[in-house]
C-alpha positions as CSV (number, residue, x, y, z in Angstrom):
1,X,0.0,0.0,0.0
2,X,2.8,2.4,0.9
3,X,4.0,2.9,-2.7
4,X,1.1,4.5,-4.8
5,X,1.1,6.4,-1.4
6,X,5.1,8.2,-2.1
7,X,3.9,8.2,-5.1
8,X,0.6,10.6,-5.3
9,X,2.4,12.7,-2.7
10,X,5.6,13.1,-5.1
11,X,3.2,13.5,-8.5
12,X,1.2,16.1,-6.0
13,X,4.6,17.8,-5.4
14,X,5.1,19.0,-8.7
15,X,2.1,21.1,-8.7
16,X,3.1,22.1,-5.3
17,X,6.8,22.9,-5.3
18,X,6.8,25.1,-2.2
19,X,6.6,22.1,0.2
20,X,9.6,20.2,-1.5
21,X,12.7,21.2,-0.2
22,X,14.3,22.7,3.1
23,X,14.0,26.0,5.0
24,X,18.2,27.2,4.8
25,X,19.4,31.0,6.2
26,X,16.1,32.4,6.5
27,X,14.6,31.4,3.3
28,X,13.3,28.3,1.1
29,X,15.7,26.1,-1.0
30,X,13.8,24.1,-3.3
31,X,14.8,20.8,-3.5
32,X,16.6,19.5,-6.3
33,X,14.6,16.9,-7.1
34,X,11.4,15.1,-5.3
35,X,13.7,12.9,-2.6
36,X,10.8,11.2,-0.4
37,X,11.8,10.8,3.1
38,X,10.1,7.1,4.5
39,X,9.6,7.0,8.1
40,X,11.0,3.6,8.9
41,X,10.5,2.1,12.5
42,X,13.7,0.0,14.0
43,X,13.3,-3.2,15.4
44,X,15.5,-2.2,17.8
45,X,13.7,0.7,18.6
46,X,13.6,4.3,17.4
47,X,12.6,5.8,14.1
48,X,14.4,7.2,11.1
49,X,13.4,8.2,7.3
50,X,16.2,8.0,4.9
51,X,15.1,8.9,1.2
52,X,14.0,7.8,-2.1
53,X,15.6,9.8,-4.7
54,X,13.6,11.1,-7.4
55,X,10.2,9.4,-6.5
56,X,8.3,11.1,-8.8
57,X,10.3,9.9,-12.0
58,X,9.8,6.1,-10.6
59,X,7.7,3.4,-12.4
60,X,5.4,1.8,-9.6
61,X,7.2,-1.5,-9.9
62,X,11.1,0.1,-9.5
63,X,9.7,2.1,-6.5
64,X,8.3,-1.1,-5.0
65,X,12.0,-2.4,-5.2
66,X,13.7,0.7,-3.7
67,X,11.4,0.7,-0.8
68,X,11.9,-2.3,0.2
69,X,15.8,-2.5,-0.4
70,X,15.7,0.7,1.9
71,X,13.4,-0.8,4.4
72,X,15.7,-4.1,4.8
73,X,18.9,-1.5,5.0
74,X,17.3,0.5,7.3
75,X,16.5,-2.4,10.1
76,X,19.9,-3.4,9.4
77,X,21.9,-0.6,9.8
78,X,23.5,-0.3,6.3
79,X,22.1,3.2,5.0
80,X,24.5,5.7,3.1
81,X,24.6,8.9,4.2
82,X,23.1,10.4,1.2
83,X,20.1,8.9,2.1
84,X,19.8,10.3,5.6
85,X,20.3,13.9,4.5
86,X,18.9,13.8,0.5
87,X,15.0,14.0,2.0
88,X,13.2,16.9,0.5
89,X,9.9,16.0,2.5
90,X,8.9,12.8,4.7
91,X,5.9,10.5,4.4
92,X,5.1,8.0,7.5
93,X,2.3,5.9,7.3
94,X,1.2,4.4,10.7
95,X,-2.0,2.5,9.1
96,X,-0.9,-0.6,9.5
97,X,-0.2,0.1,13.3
98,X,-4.4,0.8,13.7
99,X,-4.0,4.6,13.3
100,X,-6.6,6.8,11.9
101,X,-5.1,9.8,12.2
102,X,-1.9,11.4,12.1
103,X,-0.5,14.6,13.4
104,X,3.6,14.6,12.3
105,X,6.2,16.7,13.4
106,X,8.5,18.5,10.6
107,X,11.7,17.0,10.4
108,X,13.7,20.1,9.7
109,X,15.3,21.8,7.5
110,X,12.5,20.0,5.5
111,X,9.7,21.9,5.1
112,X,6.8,19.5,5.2
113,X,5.7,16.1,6.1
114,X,2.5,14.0,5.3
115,X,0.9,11.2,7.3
116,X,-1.7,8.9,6.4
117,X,-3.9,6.7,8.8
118,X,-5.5,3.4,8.3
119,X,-7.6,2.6,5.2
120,X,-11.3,2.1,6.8
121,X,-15.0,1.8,5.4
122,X,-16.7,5.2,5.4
123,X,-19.9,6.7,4.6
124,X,-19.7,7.7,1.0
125,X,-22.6,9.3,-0.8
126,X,-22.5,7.6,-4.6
127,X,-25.6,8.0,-7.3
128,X,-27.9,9.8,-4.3
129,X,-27.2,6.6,-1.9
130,X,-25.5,5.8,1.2
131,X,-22.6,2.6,1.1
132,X,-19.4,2.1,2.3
133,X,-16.2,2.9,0.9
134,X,-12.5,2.6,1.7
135,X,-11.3,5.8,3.1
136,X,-7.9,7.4,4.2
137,X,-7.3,10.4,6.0
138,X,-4.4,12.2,4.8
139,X,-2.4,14.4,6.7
140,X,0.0,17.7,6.4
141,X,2.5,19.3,8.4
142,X,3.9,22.5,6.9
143,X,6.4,25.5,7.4
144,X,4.2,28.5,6.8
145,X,7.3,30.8,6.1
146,X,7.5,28.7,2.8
147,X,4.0,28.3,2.0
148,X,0.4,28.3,3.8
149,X,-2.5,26.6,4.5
150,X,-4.3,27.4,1.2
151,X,-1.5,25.6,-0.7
152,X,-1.4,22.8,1.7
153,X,-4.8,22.2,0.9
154,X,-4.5,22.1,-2.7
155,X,-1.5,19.6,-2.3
156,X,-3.7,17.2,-0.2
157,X,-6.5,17.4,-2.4
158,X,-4.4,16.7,-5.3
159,X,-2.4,14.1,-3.7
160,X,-6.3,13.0,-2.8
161,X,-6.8,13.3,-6.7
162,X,-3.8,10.7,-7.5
163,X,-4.8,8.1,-5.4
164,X,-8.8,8.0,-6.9
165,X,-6.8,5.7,-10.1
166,X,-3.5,4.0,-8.5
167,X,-3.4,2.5,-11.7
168,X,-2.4,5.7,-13.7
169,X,0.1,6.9,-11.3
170,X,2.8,5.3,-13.8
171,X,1.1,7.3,-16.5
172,X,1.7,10.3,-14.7
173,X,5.1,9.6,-14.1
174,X,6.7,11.1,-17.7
């Protein structure tokens, strides 16, 4: 599930440059490229989220196998540097730990960071009836000296957008 997740938010990132990059000497840096920061726990304890370069250039499949390379490097201690310090924005997703909601903490100089909760039937209103549908809430934690909450809203709802058709997030990719 967690890929087409890094995924919407680095396609939603495009539109929404302002929350990719760090907060340097007073002002914004954008970043160079769409570096995904994945909040990884330890299974020895404690949390870290080293980066996926360039998430938004990735097919689906080749994302798949980065996360998961970085996930098995992370639990055993065999990161490079570059991918502690590359992160131009961090996603954790604490679903699968029964969350609904999630209120993150900027990790700076990065300037934002999005959370998502568990996927769970919800009310949904379809054709003038009432039936249940899966459901994700989607969260954002932002530096308002390098953008605001009007933006921030636009990103999620874009980012919401993306994941309607997981299927053409690869589309979207060139």
């Amino acid at each position: 599930m967690a890929v087409p997740l890094l995924k919407a938010v680095a396609l939603a990132l495009r539109k929404y440059p302002e929350l990719n990059g760090h907060w340097r000497d007073g002002a914004f840096v954008p970043g160079a490229g769409i570096h995904v920061g994945v909040a990884i726990s330890l299974r020895q304890g404690g949390l870290i989220a080293p980066a996926i370069r360039d998430v938004d250039t990735l097919p689906l499949p080749e994302l798949m196998r980065r996360l998961a390379d970085l996930v098995a490097r992370a639990r055993a201690l065999t990161l490079r540097s570059s991918e502690m310090s590359d992160a131009t924005i961090t996603v954790t997703n604490l679903g699968d730990q029964g969350v609904e909601v999630v209120h993150g903490v900027i990790y700076p100089p990065q300037v934002a960071l999005v959370g998502f909760g568990r996927v769970s039937e919800r009310p949904w209103v379809e054709a003038g009836r009432i039936i249940a549908a899966p459901g994700v809430t989607l969260t954002l934690a932002a530096d308002h000296r390098a953008s605001d909450g009007h933006r921030g809203a636009l990103f999620l709802n874009e980012t919401s957008r993306l994941l309607q058709d997981p299927a053409a997030l690869d589309a979207e990719t060139a």
